[in-house]
C-alpha positions, 0 to 999 in steps of 0.5 A: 619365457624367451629372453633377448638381449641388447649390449648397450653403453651405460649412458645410452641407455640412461639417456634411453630411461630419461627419455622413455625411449631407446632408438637405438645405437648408432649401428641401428639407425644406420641398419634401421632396427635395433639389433638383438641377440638370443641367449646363444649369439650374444657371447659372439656379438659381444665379442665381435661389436664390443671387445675392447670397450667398457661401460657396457649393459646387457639389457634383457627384455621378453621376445613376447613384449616386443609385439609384430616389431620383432622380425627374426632375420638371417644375418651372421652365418645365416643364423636367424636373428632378433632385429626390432623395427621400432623403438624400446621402451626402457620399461620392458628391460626384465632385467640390466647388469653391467657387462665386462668383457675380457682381453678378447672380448669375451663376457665372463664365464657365467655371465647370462647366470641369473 
């Protein structure tokens, strides 16, 4: 299982799960996909997009459900990153916890931990 991750605000994602729907933050309607982050980019991602705010998830969903939308692109020192060219449906999340970030905007030491 490959698991991918998406740092979302709470009450996106709450409106996403009454709507059935997540279109994304608005980053990704500006860039046209829905920015997503392996287990070893979303620390860095965290910490340069979210350092500072709360009322944070990091929502978890299975790289294989995501079908032909997922699209691995070079992005953040040529690394190659999960960028989803389509909505996601709250139903595929496999798992959602809050996530707090530190003076830094670093997560907690053990935060992808099961």
């Amino acid at each position: 299982m490959s698991r991918l991750y998406k740092i979302v605000e709470a009450s996106a994602w709450d409106a996403a799960i009454q709507a059935g729907t997540f279109v994304g933050a608005e980053i990704d309607l500006q860039d046209g996909y829905i920015h997503l982050s392996t287990a070893a980019q979303a620390a860095e991602t965290a910490r340069l997009h979210f350092a500072g705010r709360e009322g944070l998830l990091l929502v978890a969903v299975e790289a294989q459900a995501l079908g032909d939308a997922l699209k691995w692109e070079p992005s953040r020192g040529g690394d190659l990153f999960p960028h989803l060219y389509g909505t996601l449906a709250p139903d595929l999340a496999i798992e959602t916890r809050p996530l707090r970030l530190n003076g830094d905007g670093w997560p907690d030491p053990g935060w992808l931990a099961p």
